[in-house]
Steps between C-alpha positions, in 0.01 A plus 500: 500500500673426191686848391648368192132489360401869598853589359446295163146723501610848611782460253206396190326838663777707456591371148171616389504856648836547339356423231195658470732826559733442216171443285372882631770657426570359191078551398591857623811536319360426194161738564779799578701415166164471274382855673868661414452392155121637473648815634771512253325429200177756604753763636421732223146472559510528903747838466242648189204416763738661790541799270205574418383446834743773643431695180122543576548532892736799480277677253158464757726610767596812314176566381375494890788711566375733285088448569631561910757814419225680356253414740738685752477791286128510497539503928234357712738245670677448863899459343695272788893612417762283629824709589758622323828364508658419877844294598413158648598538880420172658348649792348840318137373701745548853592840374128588371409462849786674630377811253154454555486441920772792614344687201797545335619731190630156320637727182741692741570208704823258518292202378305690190651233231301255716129646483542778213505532111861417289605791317366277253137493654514837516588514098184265465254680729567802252464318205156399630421892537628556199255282305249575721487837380583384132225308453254752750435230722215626752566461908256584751668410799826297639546294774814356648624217686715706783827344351808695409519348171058513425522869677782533212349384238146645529737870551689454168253353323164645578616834655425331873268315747162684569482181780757314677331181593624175707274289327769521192779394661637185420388170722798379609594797734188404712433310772227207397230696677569778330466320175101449498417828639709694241360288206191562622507884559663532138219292362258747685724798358513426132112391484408839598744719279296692302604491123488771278374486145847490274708518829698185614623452833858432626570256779946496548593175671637187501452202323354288753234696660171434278604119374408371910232352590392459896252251634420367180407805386560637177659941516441490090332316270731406155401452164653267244728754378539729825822258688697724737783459411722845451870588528577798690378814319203238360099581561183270604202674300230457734113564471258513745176331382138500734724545824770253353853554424583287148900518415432503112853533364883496613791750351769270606766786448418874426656470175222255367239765530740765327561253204167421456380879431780660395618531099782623382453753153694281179774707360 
C-alpha cells in the first residue's frame, strides 16, 4: 500500500475544503456588508414604514377598545375576570388546597398573603366597583372560583359570589383527573347560563382556567381579536353563539377598558 500517495491525495482534499470555506465566508462576508449598507442608506425609509406601521396598529387597537368597552355597556355577554392583585407564593396552589380541602377561612389564616388579595388587590377590586357603577354596568349573576383571592375579588368588586364553583379554580391545584372532568362540567355550566337582555355575567378566576384545552378539545372558541391574554384585574369578553362559547375580545388590564370610555371635561 503506498501511504505517501493517499497522503499526497488527502492533503489535495483538504486544500480544497479549506478553501472552499475561506471562499464562503468571504461570499458571505461580503453579502452581510452589502445588506448593512442597504440598511443604512434605506434606514429612513424602513423606520417611516415602521412608524407608520405602529402608528396605524395602535389606532385599530384603540378603536376595538372602544367598539368592545361599549359593547360591555350594552350587556348581553359572559365577562371571565382574572383576579385582582395577589403576592407570588411559589407554592400558593399547596396552600389553595390546604384552604380549599380542611375548608379553611384563608383571610383569617397564617398563610392569607399566599392565597388572598394585596392590599393592593383589594384597592383594584374596588376600583372595578367603582366603574362598574360609573358607567351602570348591568350584572345578572356572579360566579366564583372558591379561591381566597377570586372569592375576594368577586366581594369587592361585584358586591359577592351568588355561586362558588370548583370548575373556576385554577388547573394547577388539581390532580390530572380532575383536570378533564372540571373543564368539562364548566363547559356544561357556562353553556347553560341564561343571559339577560343588557345584563353581563361575572365569572372571578384565574388566568388559566378557560385558555385549556383537554383531549383535543377546544373549552372556547377565539376570534382574531379575542387572545386571552389579561393581567390580573384584566377581562375575557365572551359570547355564547348557537350553543358555542366565542372569546371575542381581551381587556389585558382593567385600566384599558376605563381609558377607552372614560373622558375627562377640558378646562
Amino acid at each position: 500500500m503506498n501511504f505517501k500517495y493517499f497522503n499526497k491525495v488527502f492533503r489535495k482534499i483538504n486544500i480544497k475544503k479549506n478553501f472552499l470555506k475561506i471562499l464562503l465566508i468571504f461570499s458571505l462576508t461580503i453579502i452581510l456588508l452589502d445588506s448593512i449598507n442597504n440598511l443604512h442608506d434605506n434606514k429612513d425609509k424602513i423606520l417611516l414604514k415602521v412608524k407608520t406601521h405602529l402608528f396605524y396598529q395602535t389606532k385599530q387597537n384603540n378603536l376595538n377598545d372602544q367598539y368592545w368597552a361599549n359593547e360591555v355597556l350594552k350587556g348581553g355577554y359572559i365577562l371571565h375576570f382574572r383576579h385582582t392583585q395577589r403576592e407570588k407564593w411559589d407554592d400558593v396552589t399547596g396552600f389553595d388546597a390546604l384552604e380549599l380541602s380542611k375548608n379553611i377561612d384563608a383571610e383569617t389564616s397564617s398563610f392569607k398573603k399566599a392565597t388572598c388579595l394585596t392590599q393592593q388587590g383589594i384597592e383594584e377590586a374596588k376600583l372595578i366597583n367603582n366603574f362598574f357603577k360609573i358607567l351602570d354596568i348591568k350584572i345578572s349573576q356572579v360566579i366564583s372560583s372558591p379561591s381566597c383571592r377570586s372569592k375576594m375579588t368577586s366581594r369587592y368588586a361585584f358586591g359577592g359570589a351568588d355561586i362558588i364553583s370548583n370548575s373556576l379554580l385554577h388547573r394547577a391545584a388539581m390532580t390530572g383527573s380532575q383536570k378533564l372532568k372540571m373543564a368539562n362540567h364548566l363547559k356544561k355550566m357556562v353553556i347553560n347560563l341564561n343571559i339577560e337582555k343588557g345584563k353581563n355575567i361575572i365569572l372571578s378566576g384565574h388566568g388559566s382556567t378557560i385558555e385549556d384545552a383537554y383531549d383535543g378539545k377546544k373549552f372556547i372558541d377565539i376570534n382574531k381579536f379575542g387572545n386571552l391574554k389579561r393581567l390580573e384585574g384584566g377581562f375575557v369578553i365572551i359570547e355564547k353563539k348557537n350553543n358555542k362559547l366565542i372569546a371575542q375580545y381581551s381587556f389585558i388590564t382593567f385600566s384599558k377598558f376605563i381609558n377607552s370610555l372614560v373622558e375627562f371635561p377640558v378646562n
